[in-house]
Jmol script that loads the backbone (N, CA, C; Angstrom):
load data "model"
ATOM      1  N   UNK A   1     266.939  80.282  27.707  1.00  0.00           N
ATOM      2  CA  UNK A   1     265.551  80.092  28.087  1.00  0.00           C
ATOM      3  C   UNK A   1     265.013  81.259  28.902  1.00  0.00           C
ATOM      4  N   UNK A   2     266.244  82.021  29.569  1.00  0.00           N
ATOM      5  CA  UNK A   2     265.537  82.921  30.555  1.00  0.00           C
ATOM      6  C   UNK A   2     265.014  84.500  29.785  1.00  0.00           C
ATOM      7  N   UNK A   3     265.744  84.684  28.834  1.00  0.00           N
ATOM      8  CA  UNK A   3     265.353  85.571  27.788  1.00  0.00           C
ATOM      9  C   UNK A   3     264.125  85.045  27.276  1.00  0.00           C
ATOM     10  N   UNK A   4     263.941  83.744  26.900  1.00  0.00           N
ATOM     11  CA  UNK A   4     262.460  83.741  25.728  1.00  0.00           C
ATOM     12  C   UNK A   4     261.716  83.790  26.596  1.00  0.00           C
ATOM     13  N   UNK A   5     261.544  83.567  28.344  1.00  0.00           N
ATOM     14  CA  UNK A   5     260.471  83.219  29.001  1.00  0.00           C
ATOM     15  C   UNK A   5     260.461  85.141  29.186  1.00  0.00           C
ATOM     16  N   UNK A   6     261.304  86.230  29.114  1.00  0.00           N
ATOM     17  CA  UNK A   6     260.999  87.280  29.577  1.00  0.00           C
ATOM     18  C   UNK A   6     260.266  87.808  28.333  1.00  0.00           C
ATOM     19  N   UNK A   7     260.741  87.268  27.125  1.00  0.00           N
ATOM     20  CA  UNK A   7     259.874  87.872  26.012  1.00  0.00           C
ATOM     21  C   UNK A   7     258.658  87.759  26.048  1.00  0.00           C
ATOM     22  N   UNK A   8     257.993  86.107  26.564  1.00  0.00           N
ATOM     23  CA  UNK A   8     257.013  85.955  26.496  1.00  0.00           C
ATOM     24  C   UNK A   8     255.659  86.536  27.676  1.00  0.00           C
ATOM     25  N   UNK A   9     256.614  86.598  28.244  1.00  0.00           N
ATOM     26  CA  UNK A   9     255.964  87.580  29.950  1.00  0.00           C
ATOM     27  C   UNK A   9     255.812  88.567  29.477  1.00  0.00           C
ATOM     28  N   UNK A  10     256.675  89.416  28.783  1.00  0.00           N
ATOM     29  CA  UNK A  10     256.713  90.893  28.566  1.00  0.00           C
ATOM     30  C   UNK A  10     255.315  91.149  27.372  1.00  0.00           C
ATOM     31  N   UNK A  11     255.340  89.826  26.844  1.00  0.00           N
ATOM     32  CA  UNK A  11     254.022  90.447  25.460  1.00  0.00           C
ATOM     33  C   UNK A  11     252.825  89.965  26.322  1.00  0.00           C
ATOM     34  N   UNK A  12     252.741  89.281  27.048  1.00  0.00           N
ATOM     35  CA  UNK A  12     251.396  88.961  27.843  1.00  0.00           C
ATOM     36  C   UNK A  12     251.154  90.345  28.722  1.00  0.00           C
ATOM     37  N   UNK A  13     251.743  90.688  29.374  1.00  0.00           N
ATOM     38  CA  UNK A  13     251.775  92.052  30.336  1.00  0.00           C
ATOM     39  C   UNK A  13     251.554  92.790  28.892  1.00  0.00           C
ATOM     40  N   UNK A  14     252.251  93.281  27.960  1.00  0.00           N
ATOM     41  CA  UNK A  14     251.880  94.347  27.373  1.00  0.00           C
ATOM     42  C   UNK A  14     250.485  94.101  26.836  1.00  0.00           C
ATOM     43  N   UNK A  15     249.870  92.730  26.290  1.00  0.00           N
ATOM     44  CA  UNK A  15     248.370  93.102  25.558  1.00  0.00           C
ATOM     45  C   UNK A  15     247.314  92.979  27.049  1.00  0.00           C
ATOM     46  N   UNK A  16     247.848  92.856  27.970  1.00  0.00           N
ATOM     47  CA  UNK A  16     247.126  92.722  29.552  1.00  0.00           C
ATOM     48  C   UNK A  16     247.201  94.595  29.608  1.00  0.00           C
ATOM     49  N   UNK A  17     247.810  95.167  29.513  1.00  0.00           N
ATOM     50  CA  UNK A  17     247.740  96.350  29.716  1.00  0.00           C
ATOM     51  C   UNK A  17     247.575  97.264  28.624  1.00  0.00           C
ATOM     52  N   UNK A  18     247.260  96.773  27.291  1.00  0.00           N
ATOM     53  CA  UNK A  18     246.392  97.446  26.310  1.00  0.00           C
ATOM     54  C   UNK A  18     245.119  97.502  26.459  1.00  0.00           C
ATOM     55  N   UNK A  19     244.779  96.291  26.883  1.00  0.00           N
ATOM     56  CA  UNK A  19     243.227  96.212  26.548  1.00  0.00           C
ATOM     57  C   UNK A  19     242.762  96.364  28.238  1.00  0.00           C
ATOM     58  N   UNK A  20     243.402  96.812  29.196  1.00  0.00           N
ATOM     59  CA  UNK A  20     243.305  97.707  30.505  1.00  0.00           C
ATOM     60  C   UNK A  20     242.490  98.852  29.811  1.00  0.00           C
ATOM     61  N   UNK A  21     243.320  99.821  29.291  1.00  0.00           N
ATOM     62  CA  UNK A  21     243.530 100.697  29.092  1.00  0.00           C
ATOM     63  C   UNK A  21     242.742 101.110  27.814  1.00  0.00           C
ATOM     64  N   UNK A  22     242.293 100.127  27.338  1.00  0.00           N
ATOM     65  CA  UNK A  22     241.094 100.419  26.161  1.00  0.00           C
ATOM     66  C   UNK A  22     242.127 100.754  24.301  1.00  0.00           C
ATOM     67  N   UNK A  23     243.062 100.149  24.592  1.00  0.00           N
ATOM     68  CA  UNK A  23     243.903 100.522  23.606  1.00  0.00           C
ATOM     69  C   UNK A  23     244.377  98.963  22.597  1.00  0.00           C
ATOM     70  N   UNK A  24     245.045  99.228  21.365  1.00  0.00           N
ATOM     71  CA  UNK A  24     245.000  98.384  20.526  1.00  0.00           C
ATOM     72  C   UNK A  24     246.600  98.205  20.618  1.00  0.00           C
ATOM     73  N   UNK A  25     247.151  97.588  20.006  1.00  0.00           N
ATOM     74  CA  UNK A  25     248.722  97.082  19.731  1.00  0.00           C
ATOM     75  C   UNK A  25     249.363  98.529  18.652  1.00  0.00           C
ATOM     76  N   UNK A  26     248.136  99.026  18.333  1.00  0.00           N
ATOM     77  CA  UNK A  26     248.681 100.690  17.557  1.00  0.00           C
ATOM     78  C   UNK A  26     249.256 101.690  18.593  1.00  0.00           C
ATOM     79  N   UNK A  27     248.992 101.455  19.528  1.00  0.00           N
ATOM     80  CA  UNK A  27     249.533 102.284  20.487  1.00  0.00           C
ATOM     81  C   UNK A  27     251.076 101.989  20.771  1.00  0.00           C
ATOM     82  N   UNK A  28     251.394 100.683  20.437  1.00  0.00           N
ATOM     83  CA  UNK A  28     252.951 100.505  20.985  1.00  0.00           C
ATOM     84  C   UNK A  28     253.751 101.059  20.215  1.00  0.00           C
ATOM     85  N   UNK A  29     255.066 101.528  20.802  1.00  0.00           N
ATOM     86  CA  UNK A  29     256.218 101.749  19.740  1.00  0.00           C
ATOM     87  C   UNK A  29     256.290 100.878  18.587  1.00  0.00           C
ATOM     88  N   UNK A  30     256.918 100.923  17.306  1.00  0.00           N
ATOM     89  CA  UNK A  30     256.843 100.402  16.282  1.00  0.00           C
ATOM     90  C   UNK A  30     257.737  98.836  16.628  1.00  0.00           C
ATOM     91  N   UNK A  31     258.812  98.942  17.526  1.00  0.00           N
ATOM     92  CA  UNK A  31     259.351  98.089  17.396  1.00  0.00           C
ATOM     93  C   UNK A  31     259.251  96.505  18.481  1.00  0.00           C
ATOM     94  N   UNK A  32     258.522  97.198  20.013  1.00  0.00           N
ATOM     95  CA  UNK A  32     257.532  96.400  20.417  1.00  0.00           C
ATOM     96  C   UNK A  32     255.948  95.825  19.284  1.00  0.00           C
ATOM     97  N   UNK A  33     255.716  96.504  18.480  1.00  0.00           N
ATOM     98  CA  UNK A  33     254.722  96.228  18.259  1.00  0.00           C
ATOM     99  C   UNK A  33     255.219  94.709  17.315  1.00  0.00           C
ATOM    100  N   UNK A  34     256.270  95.083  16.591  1.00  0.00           N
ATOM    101  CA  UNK A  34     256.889  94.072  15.306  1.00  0.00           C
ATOM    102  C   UNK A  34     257.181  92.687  16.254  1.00  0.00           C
ATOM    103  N   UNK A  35     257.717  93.217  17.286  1.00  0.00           N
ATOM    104  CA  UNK A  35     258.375  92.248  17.931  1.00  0.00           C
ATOM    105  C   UNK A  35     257.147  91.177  18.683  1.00  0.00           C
ATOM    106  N   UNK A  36     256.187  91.857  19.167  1.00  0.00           N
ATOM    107  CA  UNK A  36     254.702  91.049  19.462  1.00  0.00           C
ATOM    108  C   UNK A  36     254.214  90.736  18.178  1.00  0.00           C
ATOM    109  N   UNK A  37     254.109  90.918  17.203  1.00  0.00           N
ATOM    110  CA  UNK A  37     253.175  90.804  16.097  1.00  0.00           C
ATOM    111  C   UNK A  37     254.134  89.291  15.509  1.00  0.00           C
ATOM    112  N   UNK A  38     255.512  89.268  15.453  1.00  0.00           N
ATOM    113  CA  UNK A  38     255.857  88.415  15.383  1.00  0.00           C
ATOM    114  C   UNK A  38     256.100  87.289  16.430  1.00  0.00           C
ATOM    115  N   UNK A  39     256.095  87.545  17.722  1.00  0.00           N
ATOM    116  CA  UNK A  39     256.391  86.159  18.553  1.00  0.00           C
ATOM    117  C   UNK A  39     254.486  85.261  18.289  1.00  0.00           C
ATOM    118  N   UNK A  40     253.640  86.493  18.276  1.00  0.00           N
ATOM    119  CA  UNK A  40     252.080  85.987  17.834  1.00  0.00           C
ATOM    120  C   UNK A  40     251.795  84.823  16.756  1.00  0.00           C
ATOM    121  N   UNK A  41     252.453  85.532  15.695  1.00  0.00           N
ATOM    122  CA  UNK A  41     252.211  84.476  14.378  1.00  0.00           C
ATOM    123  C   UNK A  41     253.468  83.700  14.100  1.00  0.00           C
ATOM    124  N   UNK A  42     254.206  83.273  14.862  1.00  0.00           N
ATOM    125  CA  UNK A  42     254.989  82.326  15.412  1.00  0.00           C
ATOM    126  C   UNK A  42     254.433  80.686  15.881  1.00  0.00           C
ATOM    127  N   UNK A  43     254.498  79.899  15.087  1.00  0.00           N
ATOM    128  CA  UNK A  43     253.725  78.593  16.155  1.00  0.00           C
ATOM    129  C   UNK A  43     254.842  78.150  16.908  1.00  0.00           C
ATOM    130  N   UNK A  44     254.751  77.701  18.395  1.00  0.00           N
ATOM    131  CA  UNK A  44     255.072  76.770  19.220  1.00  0.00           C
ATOM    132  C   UNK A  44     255.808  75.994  18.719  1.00  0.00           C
ATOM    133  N   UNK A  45     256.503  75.123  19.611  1.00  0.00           N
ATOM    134  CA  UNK A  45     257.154  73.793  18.942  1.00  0.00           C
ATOM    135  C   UNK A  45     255.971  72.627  19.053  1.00  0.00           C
ATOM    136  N   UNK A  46     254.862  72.981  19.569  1.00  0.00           N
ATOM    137  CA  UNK A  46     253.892  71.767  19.325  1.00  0.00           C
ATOM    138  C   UNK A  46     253.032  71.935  18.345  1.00  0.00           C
ATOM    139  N   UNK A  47     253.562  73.222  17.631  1.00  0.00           N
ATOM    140  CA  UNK A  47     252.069  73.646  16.508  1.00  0.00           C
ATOM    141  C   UNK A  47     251.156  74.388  16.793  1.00  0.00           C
ATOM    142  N   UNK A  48     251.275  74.718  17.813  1.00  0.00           N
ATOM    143  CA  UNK A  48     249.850  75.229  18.113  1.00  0.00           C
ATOM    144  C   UNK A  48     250.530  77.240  18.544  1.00  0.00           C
ATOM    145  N   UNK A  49     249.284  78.121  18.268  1.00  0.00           N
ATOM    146  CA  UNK A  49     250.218  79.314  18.355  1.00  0.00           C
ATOM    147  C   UNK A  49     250.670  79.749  19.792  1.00  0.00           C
ATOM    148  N   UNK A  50     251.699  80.553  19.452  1.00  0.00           N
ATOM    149  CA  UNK A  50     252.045  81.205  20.831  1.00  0.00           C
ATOM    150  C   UNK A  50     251.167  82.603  21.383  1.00  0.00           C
ATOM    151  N   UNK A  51     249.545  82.221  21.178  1.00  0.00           N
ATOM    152  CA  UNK A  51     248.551  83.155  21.789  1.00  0.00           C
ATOM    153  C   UNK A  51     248.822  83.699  23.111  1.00  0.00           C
ATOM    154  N   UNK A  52     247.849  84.947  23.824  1.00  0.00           N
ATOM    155  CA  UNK A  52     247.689  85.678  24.703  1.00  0.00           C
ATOM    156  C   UNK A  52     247.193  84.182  25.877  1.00  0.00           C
ATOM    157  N   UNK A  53     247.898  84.138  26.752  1.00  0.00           N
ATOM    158  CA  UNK A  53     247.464  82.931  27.210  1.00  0.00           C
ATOM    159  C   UNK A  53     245.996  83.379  28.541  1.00  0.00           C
ATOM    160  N   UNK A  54     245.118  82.769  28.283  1.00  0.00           N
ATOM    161  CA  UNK A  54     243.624  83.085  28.666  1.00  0.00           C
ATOM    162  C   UNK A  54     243.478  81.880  30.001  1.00  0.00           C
ATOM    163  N   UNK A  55     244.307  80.947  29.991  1.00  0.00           N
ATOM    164  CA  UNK A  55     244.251  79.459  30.788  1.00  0.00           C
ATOM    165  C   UNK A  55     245.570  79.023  31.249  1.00  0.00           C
ATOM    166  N   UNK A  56     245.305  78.337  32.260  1.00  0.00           N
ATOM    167  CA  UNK A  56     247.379  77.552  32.590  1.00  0.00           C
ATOM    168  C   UNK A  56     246.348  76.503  30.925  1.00  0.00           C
ATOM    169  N   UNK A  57     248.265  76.328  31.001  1.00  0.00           N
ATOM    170  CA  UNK A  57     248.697  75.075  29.664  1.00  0.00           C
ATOM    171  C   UNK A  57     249.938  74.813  30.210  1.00  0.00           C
ATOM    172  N   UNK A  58     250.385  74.192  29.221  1.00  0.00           N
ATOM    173  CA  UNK A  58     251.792  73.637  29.392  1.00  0.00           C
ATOM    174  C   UNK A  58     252.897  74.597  28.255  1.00  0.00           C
ATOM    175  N   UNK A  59     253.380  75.358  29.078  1.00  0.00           N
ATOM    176  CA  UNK A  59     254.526  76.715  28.495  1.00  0.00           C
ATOM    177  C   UNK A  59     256.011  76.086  27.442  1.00  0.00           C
ATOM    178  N   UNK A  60     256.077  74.923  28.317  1.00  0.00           N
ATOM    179  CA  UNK A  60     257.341  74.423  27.704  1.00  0.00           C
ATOM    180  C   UNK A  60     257.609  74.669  26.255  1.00  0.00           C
ATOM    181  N   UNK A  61     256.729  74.238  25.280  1.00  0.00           N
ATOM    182  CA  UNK A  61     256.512  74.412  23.880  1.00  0.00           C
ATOM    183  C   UNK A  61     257.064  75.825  23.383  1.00  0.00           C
ATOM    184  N   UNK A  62     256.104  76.981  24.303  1.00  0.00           N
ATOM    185  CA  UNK A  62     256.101  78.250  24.022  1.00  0.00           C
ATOM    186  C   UNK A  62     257.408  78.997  24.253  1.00  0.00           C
ATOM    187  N   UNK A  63     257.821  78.527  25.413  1.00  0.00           N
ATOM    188  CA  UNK A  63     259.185  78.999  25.948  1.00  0.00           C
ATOM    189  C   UNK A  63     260.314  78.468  25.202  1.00  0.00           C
ATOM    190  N   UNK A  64     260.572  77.150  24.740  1.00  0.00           N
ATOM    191  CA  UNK A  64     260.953  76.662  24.048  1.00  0.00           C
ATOM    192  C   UNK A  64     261.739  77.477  22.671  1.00  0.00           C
ATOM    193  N   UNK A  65     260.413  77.639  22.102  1.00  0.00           N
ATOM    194  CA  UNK A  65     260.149  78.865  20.448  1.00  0.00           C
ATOM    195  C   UNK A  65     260.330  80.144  20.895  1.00  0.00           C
ATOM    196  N   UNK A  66     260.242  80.563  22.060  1.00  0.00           N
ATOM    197  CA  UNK A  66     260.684  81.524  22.263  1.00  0.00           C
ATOM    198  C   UNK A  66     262.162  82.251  22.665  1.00  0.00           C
ATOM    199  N   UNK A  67     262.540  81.378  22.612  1.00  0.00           N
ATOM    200  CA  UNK A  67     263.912  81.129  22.831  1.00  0.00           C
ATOM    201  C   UNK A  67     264.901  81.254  21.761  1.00  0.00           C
ATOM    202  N   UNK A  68     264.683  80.073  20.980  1.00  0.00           N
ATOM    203  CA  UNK A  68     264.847  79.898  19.424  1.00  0.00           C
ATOM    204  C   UNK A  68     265.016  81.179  19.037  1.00  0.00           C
ATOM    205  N   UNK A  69     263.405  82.035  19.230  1.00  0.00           N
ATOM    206  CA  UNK A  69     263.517  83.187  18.166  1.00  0.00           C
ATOM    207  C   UNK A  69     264.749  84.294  18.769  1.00  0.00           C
ATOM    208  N   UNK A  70     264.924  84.121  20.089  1.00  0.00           N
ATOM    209  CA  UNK A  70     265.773  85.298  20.782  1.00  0.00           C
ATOM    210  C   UNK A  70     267.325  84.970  20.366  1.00  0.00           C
ATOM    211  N   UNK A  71     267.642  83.645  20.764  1.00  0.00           N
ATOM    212  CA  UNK A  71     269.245  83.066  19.932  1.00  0.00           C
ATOM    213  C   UNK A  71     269.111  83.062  18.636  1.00  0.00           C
ATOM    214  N   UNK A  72     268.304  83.075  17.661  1.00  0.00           N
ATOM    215  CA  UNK A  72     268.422  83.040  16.022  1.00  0.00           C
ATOM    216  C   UNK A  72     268.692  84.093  15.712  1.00  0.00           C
ATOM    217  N   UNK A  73     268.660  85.142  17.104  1.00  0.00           N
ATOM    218  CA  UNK A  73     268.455  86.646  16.419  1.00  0.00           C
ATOM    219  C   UNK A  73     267.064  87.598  15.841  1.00  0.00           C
ATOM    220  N   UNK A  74     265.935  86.851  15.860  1.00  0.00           N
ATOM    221  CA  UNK A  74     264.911  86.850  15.298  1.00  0.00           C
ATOM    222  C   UNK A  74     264.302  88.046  16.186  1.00  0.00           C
ATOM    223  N   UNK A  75     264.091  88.330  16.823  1.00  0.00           N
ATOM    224  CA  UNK A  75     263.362  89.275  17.868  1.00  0.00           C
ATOM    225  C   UNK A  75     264.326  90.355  17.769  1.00  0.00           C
ATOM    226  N   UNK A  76     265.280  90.667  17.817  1.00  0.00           N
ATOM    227  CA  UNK A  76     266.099  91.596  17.559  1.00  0.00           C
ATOM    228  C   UNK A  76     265.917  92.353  15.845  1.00  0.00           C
ATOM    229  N   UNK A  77     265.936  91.092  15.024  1.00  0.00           N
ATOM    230  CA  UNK A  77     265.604  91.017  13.650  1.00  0.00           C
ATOM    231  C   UNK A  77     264.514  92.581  13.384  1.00  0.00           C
ATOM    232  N   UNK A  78     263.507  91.715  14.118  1.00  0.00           N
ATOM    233  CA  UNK A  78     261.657  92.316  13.887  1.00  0.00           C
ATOM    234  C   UNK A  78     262.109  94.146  14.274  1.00  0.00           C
ATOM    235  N   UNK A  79     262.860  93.860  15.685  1.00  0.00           N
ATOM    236  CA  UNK A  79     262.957  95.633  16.418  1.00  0.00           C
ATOM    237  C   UNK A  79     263.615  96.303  15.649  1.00  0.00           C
ATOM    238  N   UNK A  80     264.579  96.383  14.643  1.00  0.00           N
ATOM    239  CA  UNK A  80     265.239  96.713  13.535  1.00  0.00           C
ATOM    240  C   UNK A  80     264.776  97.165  12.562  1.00  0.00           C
ATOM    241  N   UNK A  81     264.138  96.095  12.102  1.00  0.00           N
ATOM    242  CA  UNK A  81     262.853  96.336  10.826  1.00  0.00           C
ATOM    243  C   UNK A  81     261.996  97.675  10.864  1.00  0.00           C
ATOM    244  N   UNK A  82     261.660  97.209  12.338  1.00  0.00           N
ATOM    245  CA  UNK A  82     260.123  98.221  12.477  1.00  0.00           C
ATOM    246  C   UNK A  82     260.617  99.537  12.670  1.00  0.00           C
ATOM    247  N   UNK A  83     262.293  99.937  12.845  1.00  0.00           N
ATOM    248  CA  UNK A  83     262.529 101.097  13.133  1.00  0.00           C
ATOM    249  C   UNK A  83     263.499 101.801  11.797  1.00  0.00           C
ATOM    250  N   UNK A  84     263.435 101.109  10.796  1.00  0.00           N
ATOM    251  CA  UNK A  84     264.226 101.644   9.546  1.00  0.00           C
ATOM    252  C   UNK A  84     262.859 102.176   9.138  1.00  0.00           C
TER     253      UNK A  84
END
end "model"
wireframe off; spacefill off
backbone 0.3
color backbone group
């Protein structure tokens, strides 16, 4: 859990500091970018997506799936991809 909650911190800070900075998700390395582009179009375990969070909610769901994707291997998967 403590890995998916850093994944999910780490992509909130990174599009918090794109759009600082006046910049798009083209700016990231290829393999941050795969790796956000996929925890994004990822749904939750409640269905609902794992968006840029704009409001408190209830994380559990998110952290949850985020987790999943880090033990399945899945996030590792994406950083691989984007760098062949």
């Amino acid at each position: 859990s403590v890995v998916g909650i850093e994944v999910l911190m780490a992509a909130q800070a990174l599009e918090l500091r794109l759009k600082e900075r006046g910049f798009g998700a083209e700016a990231l390395a290829p393999a941050s970018r795969a790796v956000l582009a996929m925890l994004r179009a990822t749904p939750a375990t409640d269905g609902r997506p794992i968006g840029h969070l704009e409001r408190d909610l209830v994380l559990y769901p998110r952290i949850h799936k985020a987790a999943e994707l880090v033990n399945s291997g899945a996030v590792l998967d994406a950083a691989r991809a984007a760098l062949v």
